[in-house]
C-alpha positions as CSV (number, residue, x, y, z in Angstrom):
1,X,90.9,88.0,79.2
2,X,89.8,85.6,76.2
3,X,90.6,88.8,73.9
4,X,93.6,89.3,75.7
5,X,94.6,85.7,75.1
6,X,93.6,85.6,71.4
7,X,95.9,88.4,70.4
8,X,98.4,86.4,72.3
9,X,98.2,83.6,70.4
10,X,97.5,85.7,66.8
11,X,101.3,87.0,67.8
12,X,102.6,83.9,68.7
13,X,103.3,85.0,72.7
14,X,101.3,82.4,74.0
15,X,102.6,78.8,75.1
16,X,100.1,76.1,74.3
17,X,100.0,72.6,76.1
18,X,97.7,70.8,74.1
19,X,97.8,67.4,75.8
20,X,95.7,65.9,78.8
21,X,97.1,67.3,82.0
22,X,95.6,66.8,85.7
23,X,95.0,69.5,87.7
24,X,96.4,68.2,90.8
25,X,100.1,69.1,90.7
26,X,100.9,68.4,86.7
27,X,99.7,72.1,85.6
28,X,101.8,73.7,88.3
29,X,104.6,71.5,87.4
30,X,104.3,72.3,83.6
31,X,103.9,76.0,84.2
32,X,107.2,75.9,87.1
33,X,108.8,74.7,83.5
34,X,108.5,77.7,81.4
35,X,108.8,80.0,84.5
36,X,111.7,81.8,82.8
37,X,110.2,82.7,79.5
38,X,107.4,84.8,81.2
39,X,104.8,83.8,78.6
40,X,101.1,83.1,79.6
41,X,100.4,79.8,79.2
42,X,97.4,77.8,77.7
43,X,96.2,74.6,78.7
44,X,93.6,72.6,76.6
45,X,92.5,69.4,78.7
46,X,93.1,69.9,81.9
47,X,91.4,67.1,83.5
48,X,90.4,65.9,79.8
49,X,88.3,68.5,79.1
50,X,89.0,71.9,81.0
51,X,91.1,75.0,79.7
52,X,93.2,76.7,82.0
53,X,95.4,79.9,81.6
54,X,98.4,80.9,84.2
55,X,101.2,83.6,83.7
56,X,98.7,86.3,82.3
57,X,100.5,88.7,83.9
58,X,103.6,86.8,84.2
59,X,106.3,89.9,83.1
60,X,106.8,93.5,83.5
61,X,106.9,93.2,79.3
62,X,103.5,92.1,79.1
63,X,102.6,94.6,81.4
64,X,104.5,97.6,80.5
65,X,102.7,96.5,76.9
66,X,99.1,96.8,78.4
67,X,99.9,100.2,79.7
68,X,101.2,101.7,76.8
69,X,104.6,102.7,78.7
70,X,108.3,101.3,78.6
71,X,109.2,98.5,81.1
72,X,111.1,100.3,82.8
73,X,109.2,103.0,83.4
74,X,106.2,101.1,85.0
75,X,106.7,102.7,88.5
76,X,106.9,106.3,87.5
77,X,103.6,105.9,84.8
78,X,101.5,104.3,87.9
79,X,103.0,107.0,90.0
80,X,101.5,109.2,87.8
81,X,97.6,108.0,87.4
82,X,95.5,109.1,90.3
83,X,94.9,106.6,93.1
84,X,91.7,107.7,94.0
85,X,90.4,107.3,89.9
86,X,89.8,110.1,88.9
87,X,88.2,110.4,85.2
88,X,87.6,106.8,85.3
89,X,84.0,105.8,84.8
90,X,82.2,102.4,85.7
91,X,78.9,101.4,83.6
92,X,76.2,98.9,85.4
93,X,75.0,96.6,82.6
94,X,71.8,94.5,82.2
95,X,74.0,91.7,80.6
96,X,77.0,89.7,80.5
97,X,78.5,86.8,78.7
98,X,79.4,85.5,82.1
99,X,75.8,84.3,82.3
100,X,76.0,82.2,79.5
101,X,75.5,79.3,82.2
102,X,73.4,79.9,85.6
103,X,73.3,76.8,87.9
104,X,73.4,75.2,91.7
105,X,77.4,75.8,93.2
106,X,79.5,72.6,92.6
107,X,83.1,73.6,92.9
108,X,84.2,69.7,91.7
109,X,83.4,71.0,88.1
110,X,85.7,73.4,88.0
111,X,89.6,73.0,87.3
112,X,90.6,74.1,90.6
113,X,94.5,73.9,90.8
114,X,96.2,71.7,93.4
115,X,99.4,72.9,93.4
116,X,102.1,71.5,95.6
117,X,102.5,68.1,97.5
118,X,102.2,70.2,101.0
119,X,99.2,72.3,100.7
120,X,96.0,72.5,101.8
121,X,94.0,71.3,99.3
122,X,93.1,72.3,96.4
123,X,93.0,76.6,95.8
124,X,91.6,79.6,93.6
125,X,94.6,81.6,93.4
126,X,92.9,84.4,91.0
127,X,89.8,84.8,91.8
128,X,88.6,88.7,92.5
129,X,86.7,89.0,95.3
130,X,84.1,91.6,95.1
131,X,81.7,92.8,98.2
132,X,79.4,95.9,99.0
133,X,78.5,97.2,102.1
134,X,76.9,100.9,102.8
135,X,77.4,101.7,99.7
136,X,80.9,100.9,99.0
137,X,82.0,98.4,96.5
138,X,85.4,96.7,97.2
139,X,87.3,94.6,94.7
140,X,90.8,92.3,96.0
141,X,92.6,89.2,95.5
142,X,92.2,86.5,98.1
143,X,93.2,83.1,98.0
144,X,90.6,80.2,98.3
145,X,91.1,76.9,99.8
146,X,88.2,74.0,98.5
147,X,86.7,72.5,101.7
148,X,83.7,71.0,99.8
149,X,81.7,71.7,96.7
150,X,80.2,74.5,98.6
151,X,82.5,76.0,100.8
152,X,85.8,77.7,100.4
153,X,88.3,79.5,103.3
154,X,89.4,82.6,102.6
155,X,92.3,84.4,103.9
156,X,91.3,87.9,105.2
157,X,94.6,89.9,106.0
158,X,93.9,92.5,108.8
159,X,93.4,95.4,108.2
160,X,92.8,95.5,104.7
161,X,89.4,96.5,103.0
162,X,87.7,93.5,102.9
163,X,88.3,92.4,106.6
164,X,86.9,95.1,107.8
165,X,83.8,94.6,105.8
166,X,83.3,91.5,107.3
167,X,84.3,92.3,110.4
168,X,81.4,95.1,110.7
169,X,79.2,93.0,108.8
170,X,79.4,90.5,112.1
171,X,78.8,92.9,113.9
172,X,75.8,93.7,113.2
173,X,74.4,90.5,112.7
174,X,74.5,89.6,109.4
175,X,76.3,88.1,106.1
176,X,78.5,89.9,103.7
177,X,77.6,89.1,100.4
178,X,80.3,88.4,97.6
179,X,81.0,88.0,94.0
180,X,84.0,85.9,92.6
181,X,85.4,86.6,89.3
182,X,88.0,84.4,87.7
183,X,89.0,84.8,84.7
184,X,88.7,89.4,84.0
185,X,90.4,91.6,81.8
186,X,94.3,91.9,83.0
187,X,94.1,95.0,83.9
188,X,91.0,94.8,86.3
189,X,93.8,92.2,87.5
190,X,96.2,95.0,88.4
191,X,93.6,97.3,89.7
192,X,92.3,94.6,92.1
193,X,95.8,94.1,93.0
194,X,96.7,97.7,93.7
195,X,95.9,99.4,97.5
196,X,93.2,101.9,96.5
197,X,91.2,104.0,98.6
198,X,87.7,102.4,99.7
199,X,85.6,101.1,96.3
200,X,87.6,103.0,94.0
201,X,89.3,99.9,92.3
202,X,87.6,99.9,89.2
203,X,87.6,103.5,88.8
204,X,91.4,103.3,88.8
205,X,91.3,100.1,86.0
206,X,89.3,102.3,84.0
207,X,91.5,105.2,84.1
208,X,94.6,102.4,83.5
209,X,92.3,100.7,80.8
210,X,91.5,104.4,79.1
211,X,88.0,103.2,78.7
212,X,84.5,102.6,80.9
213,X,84.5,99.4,82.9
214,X,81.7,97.6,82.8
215,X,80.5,95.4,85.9
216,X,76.8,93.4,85.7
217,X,74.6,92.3,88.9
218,X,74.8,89.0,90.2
219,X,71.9,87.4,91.8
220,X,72.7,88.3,94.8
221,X,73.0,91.8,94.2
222,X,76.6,92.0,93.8
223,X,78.2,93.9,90.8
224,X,81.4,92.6,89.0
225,X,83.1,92.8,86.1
226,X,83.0,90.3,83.2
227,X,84.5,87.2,83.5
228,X,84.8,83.5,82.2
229,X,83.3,82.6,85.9
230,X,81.3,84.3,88.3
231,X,80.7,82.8,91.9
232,X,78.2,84.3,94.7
233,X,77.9,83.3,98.1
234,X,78.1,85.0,101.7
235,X,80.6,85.4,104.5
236,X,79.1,84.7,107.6
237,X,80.5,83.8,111.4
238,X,81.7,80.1,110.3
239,X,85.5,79.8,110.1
240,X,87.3,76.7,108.8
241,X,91.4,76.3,109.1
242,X,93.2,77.8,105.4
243,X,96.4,76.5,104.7
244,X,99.1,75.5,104.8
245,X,99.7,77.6,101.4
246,X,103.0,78.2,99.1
247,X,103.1,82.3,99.4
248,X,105.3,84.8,97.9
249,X,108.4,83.7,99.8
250,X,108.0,79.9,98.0
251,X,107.6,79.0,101.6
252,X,104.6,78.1,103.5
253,X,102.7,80.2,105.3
254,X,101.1,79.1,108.5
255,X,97.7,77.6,109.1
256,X,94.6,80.0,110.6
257,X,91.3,79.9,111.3
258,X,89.7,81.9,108.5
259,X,86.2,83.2,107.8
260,X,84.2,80.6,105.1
261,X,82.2,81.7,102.0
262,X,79.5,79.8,101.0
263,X,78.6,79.5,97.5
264,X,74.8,80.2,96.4
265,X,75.0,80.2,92.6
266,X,77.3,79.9,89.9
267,X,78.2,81.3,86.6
268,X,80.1,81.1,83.6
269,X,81.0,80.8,79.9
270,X,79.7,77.9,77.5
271,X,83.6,77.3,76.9
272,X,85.3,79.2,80.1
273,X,88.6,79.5,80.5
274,X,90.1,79.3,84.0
275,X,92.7,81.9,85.5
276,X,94.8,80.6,88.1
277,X,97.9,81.9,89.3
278,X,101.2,80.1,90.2
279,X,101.9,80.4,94.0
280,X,105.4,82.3,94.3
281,X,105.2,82.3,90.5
282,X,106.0,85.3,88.2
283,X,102.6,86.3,88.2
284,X,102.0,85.8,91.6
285,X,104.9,88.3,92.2
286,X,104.0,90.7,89.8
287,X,100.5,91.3,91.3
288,X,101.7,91.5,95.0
289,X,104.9,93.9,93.8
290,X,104.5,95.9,91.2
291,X,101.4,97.8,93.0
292,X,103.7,99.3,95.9
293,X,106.1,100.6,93.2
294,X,104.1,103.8,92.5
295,X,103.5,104.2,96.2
296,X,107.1,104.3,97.0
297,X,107.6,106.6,94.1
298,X,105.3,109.1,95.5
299,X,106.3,108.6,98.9
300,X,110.1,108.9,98.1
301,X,109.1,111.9,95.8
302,X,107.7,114.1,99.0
303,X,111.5,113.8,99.8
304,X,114.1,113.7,97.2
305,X,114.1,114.4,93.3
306,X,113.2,110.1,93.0
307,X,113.3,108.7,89.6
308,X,112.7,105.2,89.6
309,X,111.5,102.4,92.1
310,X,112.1,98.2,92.3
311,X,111.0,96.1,94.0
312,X,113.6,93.2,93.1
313,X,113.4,89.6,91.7
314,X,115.5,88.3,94.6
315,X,113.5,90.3,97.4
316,X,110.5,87.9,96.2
317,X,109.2,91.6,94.6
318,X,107.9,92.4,97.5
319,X,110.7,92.6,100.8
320,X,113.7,94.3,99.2
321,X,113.9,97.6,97.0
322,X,115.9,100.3,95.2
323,X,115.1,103.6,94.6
324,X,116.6,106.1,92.4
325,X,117.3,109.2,93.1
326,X,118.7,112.4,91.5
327,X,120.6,113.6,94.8
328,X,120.4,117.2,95.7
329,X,121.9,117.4,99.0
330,X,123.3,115.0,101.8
331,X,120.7,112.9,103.8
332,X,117.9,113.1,100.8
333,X,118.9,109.1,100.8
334,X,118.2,108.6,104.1
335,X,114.9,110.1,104.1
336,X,113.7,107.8,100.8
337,X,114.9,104.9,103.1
338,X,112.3,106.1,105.8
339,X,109.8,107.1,102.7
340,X,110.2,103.7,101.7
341,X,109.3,102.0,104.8
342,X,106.4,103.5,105.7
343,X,105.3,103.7,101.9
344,X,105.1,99.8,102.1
345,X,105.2,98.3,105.7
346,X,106.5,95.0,104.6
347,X,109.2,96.1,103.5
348,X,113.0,94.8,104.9
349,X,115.3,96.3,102.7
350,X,115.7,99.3,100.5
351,X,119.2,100.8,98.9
352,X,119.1,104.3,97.3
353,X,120.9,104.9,94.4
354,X,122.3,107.6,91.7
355,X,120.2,108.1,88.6
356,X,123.4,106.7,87.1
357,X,123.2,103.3,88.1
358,X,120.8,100.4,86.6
359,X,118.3,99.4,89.0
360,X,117.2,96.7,86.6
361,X,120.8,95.0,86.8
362,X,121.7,93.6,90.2
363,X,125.2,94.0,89.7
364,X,125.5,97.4,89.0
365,X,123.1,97.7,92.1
366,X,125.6,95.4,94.0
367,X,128.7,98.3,92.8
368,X,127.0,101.1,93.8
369,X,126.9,99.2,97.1
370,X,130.5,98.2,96.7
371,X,132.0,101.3,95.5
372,X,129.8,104.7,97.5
373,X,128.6,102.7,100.4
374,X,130.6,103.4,103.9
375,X,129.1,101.1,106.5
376,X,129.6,102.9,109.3
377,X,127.9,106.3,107.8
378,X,125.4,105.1,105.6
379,X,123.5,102.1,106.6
380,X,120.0,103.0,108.7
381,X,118.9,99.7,111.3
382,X,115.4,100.2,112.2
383,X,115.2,96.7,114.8
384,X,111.9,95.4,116.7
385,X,109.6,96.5,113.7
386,X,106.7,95.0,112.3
387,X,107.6,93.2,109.3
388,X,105.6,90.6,106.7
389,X,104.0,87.6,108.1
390,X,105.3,85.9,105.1
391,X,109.2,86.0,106.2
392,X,109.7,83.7,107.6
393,X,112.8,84.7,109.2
394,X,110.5,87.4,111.6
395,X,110.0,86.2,115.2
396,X,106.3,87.3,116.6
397,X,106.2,89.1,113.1
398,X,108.7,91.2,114.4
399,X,112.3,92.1,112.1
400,X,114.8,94.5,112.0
401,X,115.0,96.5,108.7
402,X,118.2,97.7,106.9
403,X,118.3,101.0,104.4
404,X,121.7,101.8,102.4
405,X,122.9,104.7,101.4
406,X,124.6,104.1,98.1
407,X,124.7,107.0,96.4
408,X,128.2,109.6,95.7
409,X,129.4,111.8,97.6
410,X,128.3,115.3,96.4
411,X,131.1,117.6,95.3
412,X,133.2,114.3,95.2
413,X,131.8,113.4,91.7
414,X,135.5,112.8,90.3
415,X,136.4,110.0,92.7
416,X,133.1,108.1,91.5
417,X,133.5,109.0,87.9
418,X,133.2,105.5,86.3
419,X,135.3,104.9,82.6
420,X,133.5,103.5,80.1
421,X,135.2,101.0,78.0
422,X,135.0,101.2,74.4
């Protein structure tokens, strides 16, 4: 990430807030501020003395720039790399810069980001968990509330990887033991970000980085990559409440009882700089979106001829999307719709469309819904389905979702045929 950064700045894409800035509520405020530009931003004094960075991966340009690929062609270029890894390699090393500094856990030290009036506390938005257990190693983004210098609650989602860790962990009577990294190359980032199958994640960043990861051994016998800082600690029985926390929506998700980690050592840099990510923020979005992209892609392609997939800015990149298709034959649409949904189960809302129309320009996605839409052929209600606990407009988590067909007619071409003005 410091490399990452350095180039940034080198190029002049890097936004630099040189003054004194507290960390409770004045970085987020600063970083809400130059939320349209998409450009990482560097603080120098947080606190007086701390460096923070936010909006890393704050646009599909900076992305679409890491991969080597077009920005929009992002979907169809993950769609393309192997979940499961393949050709990707992962190198244990003796050493790491992360151990420039070993001491006792004290979590006041760090910058930790307070971020709006009604949370919690205070949060670790982009730290990587990273666990083992019978041999698997699993890397994933959590978020982290502070409940002392020690102690953080951590928001397991059911029935994802690392739940279940813990959860068989329990059961057998003992602790799982974790490594945080905050502060990793940005494409380890996106890897830890993307639903991979069991301890495969940094296989898949080195196939998306074109080059070995390398991950070192904490203390505890943890191995994670390199970062500005490293926490370990253990997930036992204890829980603590989490929340209430800004999510994805930019509304607050509810408060739970959540399992606790606590911290047994700590690591970092001489001079770390500390990731954190803007709740509901650009980053925040990208990071929770973008990964279910190529999953749709692949789902949709086991069903029509599918050319591009969005998860859209006003969908919170993550509820609403529209695919692209090259239509062969009536009710290929209809089928993505149902590809869709069960490509990404939190899904609400998905509109198919021709290969002619935009799907990066909401109002050409809003005519193909205005002009090739008939409601009462080509709308598909799915009601009483699991939806995200994040919408807040689900009862018992329950929704109804909606799929549109907005694609021509075929053999009707001529009556869609759309003049271009010169």
């Amino acid at each position: 990430m410091r490399e990452f950064k350095d180039r940034l700045a080198s190029e002049g894409k890097l936004i630099e807030i040189e003054r004194s800035v507290s960390s409770k509520y004045e970085v987020t405020s600063i970083c809400a501020e130059y939320e349209q530009k998409r450009m990482p931003i560097f603080f120098h004094a947080v606190d007086g003395t701390h460096k923070v960075i936010m909006n890393v991966l704050g646009g599909r340009e900076r992305l679409a720039e890491l991969l080597g690929t077009a920005t929009h062609n992002i979907a169809p270029f993950l769609a393309g790399i192997p979940e499961s890894g393949d050709g990707g390699e992962v190198k244990i090393v003796k050493d790491s810069a992360t151990k420039e500094m070993i001491k006792a856990p004290d979590l006041g030290v760090l910058p930790i980001l307070t971020h709006f009036r009604g949370d919690g506390g205070a949060y670790i938005t982009a730290g990587i968990i990273v666990a083992e257990l019978n041999g698997v190693r699993n890397a994933s983004f959590h978020r982290m509330m502070v409940l002392d210098d020690k102690r953080l609650a951590v928001r397991l989602v059911p029935p994802r990887h690392l739940y279940k860790m813990h959860r068989d962990a329990v059961e057998r009577g003992e602790k799982l033991k974790v490594g945080i990294a905050i502060g990793v190359d940005p494409l380890i980032l996106l890897a830890a970000a993307t639903r991979v199958p069991p301890g495969k994640e940094f296989e898949y960043a080195s196939v998306l980085k074109k080059e070995p990861v390398e991950l070192f051994t904490l203390d505890n016998g943890v191995a994670i990559p390199h970062a500005e800082f490293a926490l370990e600690g253990l997930i036992g029985d204890e829980r603590a409440k989490e929340g209430p926390f800004l999510d994805i929506t930019g509304t607050y998700d509810t408060i739970r009882e959540e399992p606790v980690i606590t911290l047994t050592r700590m690591y970092h840099r001489k001079d770390p700089i500390y990731h954190a990510i803007l709740p509901s923020g650009c980053e925040h979005k990208l990071l929770m979106g973008v990964p279910y992209e190529p999953l749709i892609f692949r789902a949709v392609e086991r069903v029509a001829r599918v050319k591009n997939v969005l998860l859209t800015d006003g969908g919170c990149c993550y509820l609403h999307a529209v695919v692209q298709i090259k239509k062969m034959g009536e009710g290929e649409a209809k089928n993505a719709v149902i590809a869709a949904f069960a490509a990404h189960p939190s899904l609400k809302h998905v509109v198919v469309v021709d290969d002619d129309i935009d799907i990066f320009n909401p109002n050409d996605v809003e005519y193909a819904i205005a002009t090739r839409v008939r409601w009462d052929e080509d709308v598909v209600l799915i009601p009483g389905v699991k939806g995200s606990s994040l919408d807040p407009s689900a009862k018992n988590a329950l929704t109804t979702k909606v799929g549109i067909d907005a694609t021509k007619e075929l053999g009707e071409e001529e009556r869609y045929e759309r003049v271009i003005r010169q």
